[in-house]
GUMI-409099 format. One record per residue: residue number from 1; residue in three letters; x, y, z of N, C-alpha, C in turn. Coordinates in Angstrom, 1 decimal, always signed. Example, Ala and Ser with C-alpha at 12.3 -4.5 7.8 and 13.67 -1.06 7.14 Angstrom:
residues 2
 num residuo     nu     nv     nw    cau    cav    caw     cu     cv     cw
   1     ala  +13.2   -5.7   +7.8  +12.3   -4.5   +7.8  +13.2   -3.3   +7.8
   2     ser  +12.8   -2.2   +7.1  +13.7   -1.1   +7.1  +12.9   +0.0   +7.9
END
This chain:
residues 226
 num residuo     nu     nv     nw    cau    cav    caw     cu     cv     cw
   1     unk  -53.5  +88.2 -252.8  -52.1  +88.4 -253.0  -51.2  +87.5 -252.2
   2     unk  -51.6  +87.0 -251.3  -50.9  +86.3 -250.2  -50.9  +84.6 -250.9
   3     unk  -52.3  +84.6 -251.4  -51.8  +83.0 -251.9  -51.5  +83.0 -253.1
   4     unk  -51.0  +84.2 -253.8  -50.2  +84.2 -255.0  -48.7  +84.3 -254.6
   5     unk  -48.5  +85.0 -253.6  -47.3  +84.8 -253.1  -46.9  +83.4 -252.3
   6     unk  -47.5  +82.9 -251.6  -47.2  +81.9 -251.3  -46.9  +80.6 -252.5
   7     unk  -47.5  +80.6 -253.6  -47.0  +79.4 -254.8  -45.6  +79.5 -255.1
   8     unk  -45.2  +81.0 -254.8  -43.9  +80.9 -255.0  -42.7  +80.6 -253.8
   9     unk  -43.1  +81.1 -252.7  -41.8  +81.5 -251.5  -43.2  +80.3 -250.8
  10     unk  -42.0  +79.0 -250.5  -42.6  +78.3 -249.6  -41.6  +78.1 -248.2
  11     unk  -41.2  +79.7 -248.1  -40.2  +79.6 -246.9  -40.5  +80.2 -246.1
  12     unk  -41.9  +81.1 -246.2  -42.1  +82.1 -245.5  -42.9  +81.8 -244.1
  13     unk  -42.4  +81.8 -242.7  -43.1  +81.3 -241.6  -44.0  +82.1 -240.9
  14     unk  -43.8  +83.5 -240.9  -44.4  +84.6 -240.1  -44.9  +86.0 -241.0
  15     unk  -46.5  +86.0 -240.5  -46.8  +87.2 -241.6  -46.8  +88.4 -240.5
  16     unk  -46.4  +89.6 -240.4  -46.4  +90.9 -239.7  -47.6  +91.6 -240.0
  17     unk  -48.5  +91.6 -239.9  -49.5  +92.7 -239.6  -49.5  +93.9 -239.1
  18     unk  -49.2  +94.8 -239.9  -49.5  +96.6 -239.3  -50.7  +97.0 -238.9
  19     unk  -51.5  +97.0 -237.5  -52.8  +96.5 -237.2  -53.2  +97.8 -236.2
  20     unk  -53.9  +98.6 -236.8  -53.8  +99.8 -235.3  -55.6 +100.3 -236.2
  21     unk  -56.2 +101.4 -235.4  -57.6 +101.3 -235.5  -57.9 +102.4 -236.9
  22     unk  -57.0 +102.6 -237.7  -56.6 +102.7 -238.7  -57.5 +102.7 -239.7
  23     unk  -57.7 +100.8 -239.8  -57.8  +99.8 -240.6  -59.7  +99.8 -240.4
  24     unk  -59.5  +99.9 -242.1  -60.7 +100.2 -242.8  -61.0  +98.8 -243.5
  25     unk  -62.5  +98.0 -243.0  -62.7  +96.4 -243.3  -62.8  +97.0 -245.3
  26     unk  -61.9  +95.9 -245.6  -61.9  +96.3 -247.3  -60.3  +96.3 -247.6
  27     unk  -59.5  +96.7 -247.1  -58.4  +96.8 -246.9  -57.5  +95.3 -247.4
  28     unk  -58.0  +94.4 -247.5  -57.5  +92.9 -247.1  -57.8  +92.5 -248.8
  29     unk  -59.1  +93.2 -249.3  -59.3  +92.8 -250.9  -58.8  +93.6 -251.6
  30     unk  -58.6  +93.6 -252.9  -58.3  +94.3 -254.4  -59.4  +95.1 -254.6
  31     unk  -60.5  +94.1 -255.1  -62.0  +94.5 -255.3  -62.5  +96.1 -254.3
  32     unk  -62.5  +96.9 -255.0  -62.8  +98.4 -254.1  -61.9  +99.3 -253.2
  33     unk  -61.0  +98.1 -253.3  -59.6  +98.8 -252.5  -58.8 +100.6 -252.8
  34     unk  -58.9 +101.3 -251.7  -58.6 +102.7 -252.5  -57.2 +102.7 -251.9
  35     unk  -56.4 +101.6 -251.0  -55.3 +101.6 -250.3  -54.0 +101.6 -250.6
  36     unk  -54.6 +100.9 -252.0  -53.3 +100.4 -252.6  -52.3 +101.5 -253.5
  37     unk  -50.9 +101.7 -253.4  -50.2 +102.9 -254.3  -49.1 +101.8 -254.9
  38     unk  -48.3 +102.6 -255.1  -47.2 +102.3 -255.9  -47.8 +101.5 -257.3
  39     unk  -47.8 +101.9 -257.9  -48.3 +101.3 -259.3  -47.2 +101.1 -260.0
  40     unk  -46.0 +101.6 -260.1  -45.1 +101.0 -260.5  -44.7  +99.9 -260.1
  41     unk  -44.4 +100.0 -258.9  -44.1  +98.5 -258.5  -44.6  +97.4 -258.8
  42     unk  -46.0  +97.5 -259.3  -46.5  +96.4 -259.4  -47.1  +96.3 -261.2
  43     unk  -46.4  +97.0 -262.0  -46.0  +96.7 -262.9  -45.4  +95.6 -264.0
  44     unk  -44.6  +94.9 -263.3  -43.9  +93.6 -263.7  -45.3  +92.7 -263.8
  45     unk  -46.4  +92.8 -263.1  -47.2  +91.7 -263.3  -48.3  +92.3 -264.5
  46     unk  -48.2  +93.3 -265.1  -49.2  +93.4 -266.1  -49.2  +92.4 -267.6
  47     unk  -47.6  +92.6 -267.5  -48.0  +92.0 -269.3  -48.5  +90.6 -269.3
  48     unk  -49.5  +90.4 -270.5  -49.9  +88.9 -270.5  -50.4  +88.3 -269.0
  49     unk  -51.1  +88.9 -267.9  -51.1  +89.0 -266.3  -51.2  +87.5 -266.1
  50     unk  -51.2  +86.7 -265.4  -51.4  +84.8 -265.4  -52.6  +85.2 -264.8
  51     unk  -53.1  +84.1 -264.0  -54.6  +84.3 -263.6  -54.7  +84.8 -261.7
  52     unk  -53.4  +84.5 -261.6  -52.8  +84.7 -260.1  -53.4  +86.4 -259.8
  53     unk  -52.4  +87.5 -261.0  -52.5  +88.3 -260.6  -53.6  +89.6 -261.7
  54     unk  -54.3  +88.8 -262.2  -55.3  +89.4 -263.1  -56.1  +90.6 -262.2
  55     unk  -56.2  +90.2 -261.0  -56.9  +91.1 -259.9  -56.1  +92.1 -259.8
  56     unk  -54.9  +92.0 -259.7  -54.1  +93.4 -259.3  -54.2  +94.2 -260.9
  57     unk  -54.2  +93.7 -261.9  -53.9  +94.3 -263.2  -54.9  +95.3 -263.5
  58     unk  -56.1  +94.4 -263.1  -57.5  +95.2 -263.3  -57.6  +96.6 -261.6
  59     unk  -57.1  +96.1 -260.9  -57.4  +97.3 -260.1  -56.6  +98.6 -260.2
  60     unk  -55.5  +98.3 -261.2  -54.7  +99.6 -261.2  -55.0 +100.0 -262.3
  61     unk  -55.8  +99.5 -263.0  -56.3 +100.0 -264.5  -54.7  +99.9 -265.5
  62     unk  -54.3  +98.8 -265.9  -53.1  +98.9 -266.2  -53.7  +98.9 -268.2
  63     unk  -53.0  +99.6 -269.1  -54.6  +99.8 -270.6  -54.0  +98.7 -271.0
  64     unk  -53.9  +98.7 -272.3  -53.8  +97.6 -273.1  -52.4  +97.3 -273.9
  65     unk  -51.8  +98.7 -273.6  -50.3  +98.9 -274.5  -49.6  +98.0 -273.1
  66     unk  -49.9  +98.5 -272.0  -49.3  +98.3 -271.1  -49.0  +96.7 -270.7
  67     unk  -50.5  +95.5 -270.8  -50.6  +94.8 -270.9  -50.5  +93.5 -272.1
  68     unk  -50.3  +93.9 -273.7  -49.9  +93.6 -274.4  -48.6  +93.8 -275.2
  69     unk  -48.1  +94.9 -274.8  -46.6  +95.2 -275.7  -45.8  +95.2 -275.0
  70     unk  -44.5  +93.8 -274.9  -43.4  +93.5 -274.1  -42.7  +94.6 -273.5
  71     unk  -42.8  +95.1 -271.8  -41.0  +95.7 -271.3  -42.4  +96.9 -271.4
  72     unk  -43.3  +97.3 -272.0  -43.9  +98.5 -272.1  -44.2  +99.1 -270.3
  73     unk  -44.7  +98.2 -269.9  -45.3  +98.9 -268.3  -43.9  +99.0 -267.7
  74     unk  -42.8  +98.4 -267.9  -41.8  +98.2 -266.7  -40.7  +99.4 -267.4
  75     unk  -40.4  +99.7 -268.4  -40.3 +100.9 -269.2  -41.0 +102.0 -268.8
  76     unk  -41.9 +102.6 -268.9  -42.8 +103.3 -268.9  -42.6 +104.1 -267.2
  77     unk  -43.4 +102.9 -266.6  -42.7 +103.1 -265.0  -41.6 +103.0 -264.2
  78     unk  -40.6 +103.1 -264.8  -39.2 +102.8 -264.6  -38.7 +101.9 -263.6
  79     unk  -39.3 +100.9 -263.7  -38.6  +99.7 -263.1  -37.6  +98.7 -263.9
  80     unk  -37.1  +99.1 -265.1  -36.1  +98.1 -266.2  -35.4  +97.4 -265.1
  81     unk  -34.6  +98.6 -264.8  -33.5  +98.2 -264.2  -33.3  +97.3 -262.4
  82     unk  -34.5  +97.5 -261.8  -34.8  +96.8 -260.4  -34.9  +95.4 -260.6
  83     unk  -35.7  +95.8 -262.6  -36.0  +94.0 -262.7  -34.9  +92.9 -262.9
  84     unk  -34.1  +93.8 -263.7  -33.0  +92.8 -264.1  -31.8  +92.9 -263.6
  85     unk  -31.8  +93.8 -262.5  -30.7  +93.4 -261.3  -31.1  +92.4 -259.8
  86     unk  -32.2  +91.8 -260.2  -33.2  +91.2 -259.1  -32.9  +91.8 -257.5
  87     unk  -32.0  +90.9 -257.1  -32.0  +91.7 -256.1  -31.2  +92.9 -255.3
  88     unk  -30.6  +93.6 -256.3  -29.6  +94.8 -256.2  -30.5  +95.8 -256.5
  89     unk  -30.1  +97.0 -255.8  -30.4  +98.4 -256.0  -32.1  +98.6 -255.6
  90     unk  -32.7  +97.5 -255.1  -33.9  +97.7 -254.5  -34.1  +98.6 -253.6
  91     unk  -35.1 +100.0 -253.9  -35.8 +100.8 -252.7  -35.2 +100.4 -251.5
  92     unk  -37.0  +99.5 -251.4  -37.0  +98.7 -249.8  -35.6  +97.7 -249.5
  93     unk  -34.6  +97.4 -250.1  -33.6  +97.0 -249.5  -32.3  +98.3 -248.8
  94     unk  -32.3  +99.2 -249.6  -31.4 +100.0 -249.6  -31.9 +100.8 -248.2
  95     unk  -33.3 +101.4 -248.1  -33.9 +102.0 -247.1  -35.0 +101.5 -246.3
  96     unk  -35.6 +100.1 -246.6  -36.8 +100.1 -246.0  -38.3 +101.0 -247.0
  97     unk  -39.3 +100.4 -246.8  -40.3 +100.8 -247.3  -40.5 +102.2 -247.2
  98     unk  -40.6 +103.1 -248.4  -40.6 +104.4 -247.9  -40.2 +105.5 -247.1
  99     unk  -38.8 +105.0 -246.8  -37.8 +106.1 -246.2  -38.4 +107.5 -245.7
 100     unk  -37.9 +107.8 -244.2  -38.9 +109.0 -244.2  -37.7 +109.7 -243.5
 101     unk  -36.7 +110.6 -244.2  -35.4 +111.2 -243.7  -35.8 +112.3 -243.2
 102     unk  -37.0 +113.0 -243.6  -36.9 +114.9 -243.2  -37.8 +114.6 -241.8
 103     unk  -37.1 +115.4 -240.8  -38.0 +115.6 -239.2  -39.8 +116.4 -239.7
 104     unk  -40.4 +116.2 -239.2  -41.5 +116.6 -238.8  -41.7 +118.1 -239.3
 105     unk  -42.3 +119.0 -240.2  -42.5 +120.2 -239.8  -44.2 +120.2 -239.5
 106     unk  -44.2 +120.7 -238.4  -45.6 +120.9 -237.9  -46.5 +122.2 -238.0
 107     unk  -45.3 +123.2 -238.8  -46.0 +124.3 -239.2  -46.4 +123.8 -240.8
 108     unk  -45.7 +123.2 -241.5  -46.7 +122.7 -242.7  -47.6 +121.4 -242.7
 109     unk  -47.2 +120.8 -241.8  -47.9 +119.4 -241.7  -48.7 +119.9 -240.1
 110     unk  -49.7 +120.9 -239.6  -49.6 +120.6 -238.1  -51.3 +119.5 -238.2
 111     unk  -51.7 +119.5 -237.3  -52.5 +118.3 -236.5  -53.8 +119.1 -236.5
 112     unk  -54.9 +119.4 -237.4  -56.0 +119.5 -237.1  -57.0 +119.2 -236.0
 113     unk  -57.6 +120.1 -235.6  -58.1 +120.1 -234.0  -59.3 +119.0 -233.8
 114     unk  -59.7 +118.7 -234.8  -60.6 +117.7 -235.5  -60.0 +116.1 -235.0
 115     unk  -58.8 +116.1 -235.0  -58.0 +115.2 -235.6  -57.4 +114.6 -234.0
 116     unk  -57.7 +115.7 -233.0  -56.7 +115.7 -231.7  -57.4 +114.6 -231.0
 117     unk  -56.9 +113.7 -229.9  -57.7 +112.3 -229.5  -58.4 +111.6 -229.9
 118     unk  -58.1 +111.2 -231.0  -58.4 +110.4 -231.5  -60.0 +110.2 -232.4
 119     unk  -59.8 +111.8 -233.1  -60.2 +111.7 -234.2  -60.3 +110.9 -235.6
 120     unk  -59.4 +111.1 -235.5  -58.5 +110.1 -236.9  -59.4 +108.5 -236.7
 121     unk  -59.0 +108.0 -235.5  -59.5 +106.9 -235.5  -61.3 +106.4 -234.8
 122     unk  -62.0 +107.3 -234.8  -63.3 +107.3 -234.2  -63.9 +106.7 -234.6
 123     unk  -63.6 +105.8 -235.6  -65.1 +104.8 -236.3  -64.5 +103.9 -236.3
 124     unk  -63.0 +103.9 -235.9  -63.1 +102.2 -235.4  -64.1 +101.0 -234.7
 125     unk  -64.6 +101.6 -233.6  -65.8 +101.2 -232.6  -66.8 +100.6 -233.6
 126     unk  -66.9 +101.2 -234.4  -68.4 +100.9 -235.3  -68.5 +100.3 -236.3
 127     unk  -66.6 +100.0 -236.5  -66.3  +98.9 -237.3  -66.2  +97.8 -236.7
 128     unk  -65.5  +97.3 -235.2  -65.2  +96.3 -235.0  -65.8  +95.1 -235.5
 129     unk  -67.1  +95.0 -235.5  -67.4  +93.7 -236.0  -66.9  +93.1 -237.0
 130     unk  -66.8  +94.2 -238.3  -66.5  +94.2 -239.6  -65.1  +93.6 -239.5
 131     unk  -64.1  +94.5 -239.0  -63.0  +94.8 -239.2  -62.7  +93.2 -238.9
 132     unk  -63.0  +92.4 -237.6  -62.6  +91.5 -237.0  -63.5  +90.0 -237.3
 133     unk  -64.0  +90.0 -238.2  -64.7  +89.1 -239.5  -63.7  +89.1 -240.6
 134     unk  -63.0  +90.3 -240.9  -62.4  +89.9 -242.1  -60.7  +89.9 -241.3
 135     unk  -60.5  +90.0 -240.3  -59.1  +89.7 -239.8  -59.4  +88.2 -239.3
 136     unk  -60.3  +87.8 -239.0  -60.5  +86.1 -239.1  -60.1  +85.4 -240.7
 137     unk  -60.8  +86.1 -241.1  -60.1  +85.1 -242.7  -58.9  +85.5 -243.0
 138     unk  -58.3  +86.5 -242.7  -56.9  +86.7 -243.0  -56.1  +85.4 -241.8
 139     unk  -56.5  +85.6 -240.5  -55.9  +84.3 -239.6  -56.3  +83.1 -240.2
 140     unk  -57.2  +82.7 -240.6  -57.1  +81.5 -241.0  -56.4  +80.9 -242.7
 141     unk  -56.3  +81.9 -243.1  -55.5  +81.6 -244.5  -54.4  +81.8 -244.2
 142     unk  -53.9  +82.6 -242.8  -52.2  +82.2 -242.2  -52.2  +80.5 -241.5
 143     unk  -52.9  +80.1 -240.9  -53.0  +78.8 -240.3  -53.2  +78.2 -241.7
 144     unk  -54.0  +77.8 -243.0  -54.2  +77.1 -243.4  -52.7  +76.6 -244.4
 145     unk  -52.2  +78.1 -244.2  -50.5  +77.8 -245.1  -49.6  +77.9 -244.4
 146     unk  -49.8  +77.1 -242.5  -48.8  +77.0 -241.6  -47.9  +78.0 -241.3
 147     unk  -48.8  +79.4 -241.3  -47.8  +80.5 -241.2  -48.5  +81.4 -240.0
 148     unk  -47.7  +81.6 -239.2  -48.1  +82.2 -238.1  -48.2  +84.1 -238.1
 149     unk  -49.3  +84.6 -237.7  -50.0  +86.0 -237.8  -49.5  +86.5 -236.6
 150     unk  -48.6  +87.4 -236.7  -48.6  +88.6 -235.8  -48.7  +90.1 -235.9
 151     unk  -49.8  +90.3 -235.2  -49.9  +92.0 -235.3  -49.6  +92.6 -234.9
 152     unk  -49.1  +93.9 -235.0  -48.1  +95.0 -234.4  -49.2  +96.4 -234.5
 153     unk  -49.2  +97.2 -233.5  -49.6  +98.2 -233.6  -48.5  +99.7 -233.6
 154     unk  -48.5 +100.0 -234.3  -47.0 +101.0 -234.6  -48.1 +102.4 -234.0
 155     unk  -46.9 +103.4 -233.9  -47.5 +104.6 -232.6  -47.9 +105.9 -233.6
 156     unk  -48.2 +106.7 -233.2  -48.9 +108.2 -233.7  -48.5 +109.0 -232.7
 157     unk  -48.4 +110.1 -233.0  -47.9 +111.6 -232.0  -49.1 +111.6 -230.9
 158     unk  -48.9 +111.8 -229.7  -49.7 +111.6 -228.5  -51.1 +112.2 -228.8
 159     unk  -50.8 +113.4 -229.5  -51.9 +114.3 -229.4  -53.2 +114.0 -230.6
 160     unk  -52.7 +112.2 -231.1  -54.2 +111.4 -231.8  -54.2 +110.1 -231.5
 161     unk  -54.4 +110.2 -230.0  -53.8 +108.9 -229.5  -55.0 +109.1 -228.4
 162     unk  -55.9 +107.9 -228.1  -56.8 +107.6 -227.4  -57.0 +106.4 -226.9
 163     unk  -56.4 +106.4 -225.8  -56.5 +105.1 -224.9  -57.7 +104.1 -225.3
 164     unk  -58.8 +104.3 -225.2  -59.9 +103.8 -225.5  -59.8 +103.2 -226.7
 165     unk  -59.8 +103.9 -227.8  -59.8 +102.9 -229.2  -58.7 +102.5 -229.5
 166     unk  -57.4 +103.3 -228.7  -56.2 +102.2 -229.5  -56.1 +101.0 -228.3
 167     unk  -57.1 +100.6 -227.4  -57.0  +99.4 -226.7  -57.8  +98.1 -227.3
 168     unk  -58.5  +98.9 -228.7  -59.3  +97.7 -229.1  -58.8  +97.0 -230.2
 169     unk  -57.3  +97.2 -231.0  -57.0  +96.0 -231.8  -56.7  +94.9 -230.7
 170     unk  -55.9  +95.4 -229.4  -55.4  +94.4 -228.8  -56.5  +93.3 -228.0
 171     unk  -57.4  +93.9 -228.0  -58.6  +93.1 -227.6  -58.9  +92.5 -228.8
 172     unk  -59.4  +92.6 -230.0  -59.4  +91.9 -231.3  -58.6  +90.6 -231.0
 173     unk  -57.3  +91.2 -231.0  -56.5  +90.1 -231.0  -56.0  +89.0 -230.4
 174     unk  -56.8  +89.3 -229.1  -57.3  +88.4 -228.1  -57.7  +87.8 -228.3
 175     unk  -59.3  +88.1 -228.9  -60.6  +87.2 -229.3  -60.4  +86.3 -230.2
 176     unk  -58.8  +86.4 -230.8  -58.9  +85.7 -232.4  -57.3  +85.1 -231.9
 177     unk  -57.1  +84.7 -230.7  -55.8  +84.3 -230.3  -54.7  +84.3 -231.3
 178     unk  -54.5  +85.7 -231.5  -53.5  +86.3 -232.1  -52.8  +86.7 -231.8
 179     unk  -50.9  +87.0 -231.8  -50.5  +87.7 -231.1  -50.3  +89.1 -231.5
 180     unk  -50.3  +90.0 -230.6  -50.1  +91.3 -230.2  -48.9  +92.2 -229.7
 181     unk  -48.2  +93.1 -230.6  -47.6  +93.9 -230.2  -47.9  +95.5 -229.9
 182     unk  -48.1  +95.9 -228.6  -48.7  +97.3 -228.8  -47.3  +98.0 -228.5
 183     unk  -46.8  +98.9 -229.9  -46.1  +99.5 -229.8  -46.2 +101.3 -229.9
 184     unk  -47.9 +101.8 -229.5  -48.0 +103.0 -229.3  -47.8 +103.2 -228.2
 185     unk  -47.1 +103.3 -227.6  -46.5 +103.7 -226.1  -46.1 +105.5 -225.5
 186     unk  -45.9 +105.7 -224.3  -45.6 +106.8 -224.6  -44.1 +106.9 -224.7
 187     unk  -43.3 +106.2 -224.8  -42.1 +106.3 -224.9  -41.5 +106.8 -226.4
 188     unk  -43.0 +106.4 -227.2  -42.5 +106.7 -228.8  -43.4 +107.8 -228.9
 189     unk  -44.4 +107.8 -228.5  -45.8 +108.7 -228.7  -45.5 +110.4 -228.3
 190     unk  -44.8 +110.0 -227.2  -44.5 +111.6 -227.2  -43.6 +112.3 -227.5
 191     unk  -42.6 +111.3 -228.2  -41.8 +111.9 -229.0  -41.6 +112.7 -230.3
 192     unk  -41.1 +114.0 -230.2  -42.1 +115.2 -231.2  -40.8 +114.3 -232.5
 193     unk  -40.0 +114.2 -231.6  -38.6 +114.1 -233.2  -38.2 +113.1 -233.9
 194     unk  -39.1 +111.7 -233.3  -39.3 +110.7 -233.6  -40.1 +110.4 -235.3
 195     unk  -41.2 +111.3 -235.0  -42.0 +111.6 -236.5  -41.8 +112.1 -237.7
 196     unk  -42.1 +111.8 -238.8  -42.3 +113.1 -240.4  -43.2 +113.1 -240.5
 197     unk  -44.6 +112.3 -239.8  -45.6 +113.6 -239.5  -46.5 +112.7 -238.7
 198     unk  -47.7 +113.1 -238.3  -48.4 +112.7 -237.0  -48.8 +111.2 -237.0
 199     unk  -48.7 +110.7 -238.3  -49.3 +108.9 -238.2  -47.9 +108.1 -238.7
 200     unk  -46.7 +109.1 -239.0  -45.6 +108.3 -239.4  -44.3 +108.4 -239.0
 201     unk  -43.4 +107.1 -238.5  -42.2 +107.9 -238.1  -41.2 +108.0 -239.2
 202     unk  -39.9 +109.0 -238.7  -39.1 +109.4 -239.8  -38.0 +107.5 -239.6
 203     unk  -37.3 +107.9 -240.1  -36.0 +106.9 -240.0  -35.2 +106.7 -238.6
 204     unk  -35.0 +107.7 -238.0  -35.3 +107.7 -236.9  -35.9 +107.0 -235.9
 205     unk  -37.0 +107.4 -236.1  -38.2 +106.5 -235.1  -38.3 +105.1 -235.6
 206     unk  -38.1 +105.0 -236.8  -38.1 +103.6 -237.0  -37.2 +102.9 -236.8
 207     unk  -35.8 +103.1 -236.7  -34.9 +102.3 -235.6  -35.2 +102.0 -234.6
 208     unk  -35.5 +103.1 -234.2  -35.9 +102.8 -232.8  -36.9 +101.7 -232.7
 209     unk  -37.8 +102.0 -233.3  -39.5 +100.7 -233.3  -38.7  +99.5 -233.7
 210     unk  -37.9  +99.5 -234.8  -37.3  +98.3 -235.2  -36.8  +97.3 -233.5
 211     unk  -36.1  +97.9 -233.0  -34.9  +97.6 -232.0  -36.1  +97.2 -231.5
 212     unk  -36.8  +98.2 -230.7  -38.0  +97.6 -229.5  -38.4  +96.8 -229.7
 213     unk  -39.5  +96.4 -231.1  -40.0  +95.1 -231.7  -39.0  +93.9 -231.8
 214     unk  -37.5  +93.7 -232.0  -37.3  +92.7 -231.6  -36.5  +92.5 -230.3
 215     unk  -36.8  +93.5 -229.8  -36.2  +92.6 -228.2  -37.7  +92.6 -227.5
 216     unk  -38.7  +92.4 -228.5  -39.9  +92.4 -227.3  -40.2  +91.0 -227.4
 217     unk  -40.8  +90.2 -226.2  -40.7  +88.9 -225.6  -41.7  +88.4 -226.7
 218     unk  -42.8  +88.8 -226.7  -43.7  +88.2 -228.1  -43.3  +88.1 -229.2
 219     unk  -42.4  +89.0 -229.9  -42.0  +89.2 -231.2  -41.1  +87.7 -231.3
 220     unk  -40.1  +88.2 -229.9  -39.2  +86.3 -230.3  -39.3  +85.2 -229.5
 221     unk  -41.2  +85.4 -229.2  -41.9  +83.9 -229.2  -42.2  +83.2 -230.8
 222     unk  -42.8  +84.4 -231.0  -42.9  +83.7 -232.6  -41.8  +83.7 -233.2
 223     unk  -41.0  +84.2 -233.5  -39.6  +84.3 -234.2  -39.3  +82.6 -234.0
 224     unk  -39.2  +82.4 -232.5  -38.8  +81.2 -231.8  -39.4  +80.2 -232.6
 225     unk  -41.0  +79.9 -232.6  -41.8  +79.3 -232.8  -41.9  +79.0 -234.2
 226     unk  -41.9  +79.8 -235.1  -41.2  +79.7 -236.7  -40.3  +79.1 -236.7
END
């Protein structure tokens, strides 16, 4: 997707990486990918698909009405109007990617005991090799289109938060002289009101992460350096 995007936007200097132990090696391809949503949005590229994005067309299983009969997918999934206002009335312009306005309820959403230190992320360890093989070919297809890779590690509610494995993207990113933002801190982490639910923050918390991330001294070395 990146060097389909890049044929077109030859302005783009810095890629952001959302990089925390998360990250399941597979993630980076189409091929097997279970990560990917929004299927509308990515709609506009079914009909007649070019060869750029034939991969995405096939992974979303887009049929044949969709892919052969004009306006059908973007109709269907109601994007008419995003298309032909280009850049007005966009989601992610209006709010950002998936807007997250309601506070946390943790009596419907609470935190599985399973889940507490770093449950959630326990097979990171067992991926590293994986994970940091295929985050090499993502850095170097940033270097090879003179675009500089920075990862960011965004925060989770304290209580799935494990010193130990959330210390290993930033060691990754060492190994692969990348730069690194660790923004699971406790300053965000323990914040209950910050969240809309344990691995995400509301609008709220994302101001806040916004603000932090750019007055942090790495973020505008590269900024700089772009």
């Amino acid at each position: 997707m990146l060097h389909s995007y890049l044929k077109y936007n030859s302005k783009l200097k810095t890629v952001i990486l959302n990089f925390d132990p998360m990250f399941v090696p597979g993630q980076m391809d189409l091929v097997g990918n279970t990560f990917l949503n929004e299927k509308h949005n990515f709609s506009r590229f079914a009909f007649f698909a070019q060869p750029d994005n034939d991969s995405i067309v096939r992974y979303f299983g887009y049929d044949f009405a969709e892919r052969f009969i004009p306006l059908y997918a973007i109709l269907r999934y109601k994007v008419f109007i995003d298309c032909i206002t280009l850049h007005y009335g966009k989601m992610w312009e209006r709010d950002g990617y998936l807007k997250q306005k309601n506070p946390w309820d943790s009596s419907a959403v609470p935190i599985p005991v399973e889940q507490r230190n770093g449950g959630d992320f326990r097979y990171f360890p067992h991926r590293y090799d994986s994970v940091k093989a295929q985050l090499t070919v993502f850095r170097d297809l940033c270097r090879q289109h003179g675009l500089q890779l920075l990862c960011i590690q965004s925060p989770v509610f304290w209580e799935l938060y494990d010193s130990t494995i959330f210390s290993l993207p930033g060691r990754m990113c060492a190994e692969l002289g990348i730069p690194y933002i660790d923004m699971a801190k406790p300053d965000l982490c323990s914040r209950y009101e910050l969240f809309a639910d344990p691995l995400h923050l509301n609008d709220v918390g994302a101001a806040i992460f916004s603000a932090k991330v750019a007055r942090d001294s790495c973020f505008l070395r590269v900024v700089e350096k772009g």
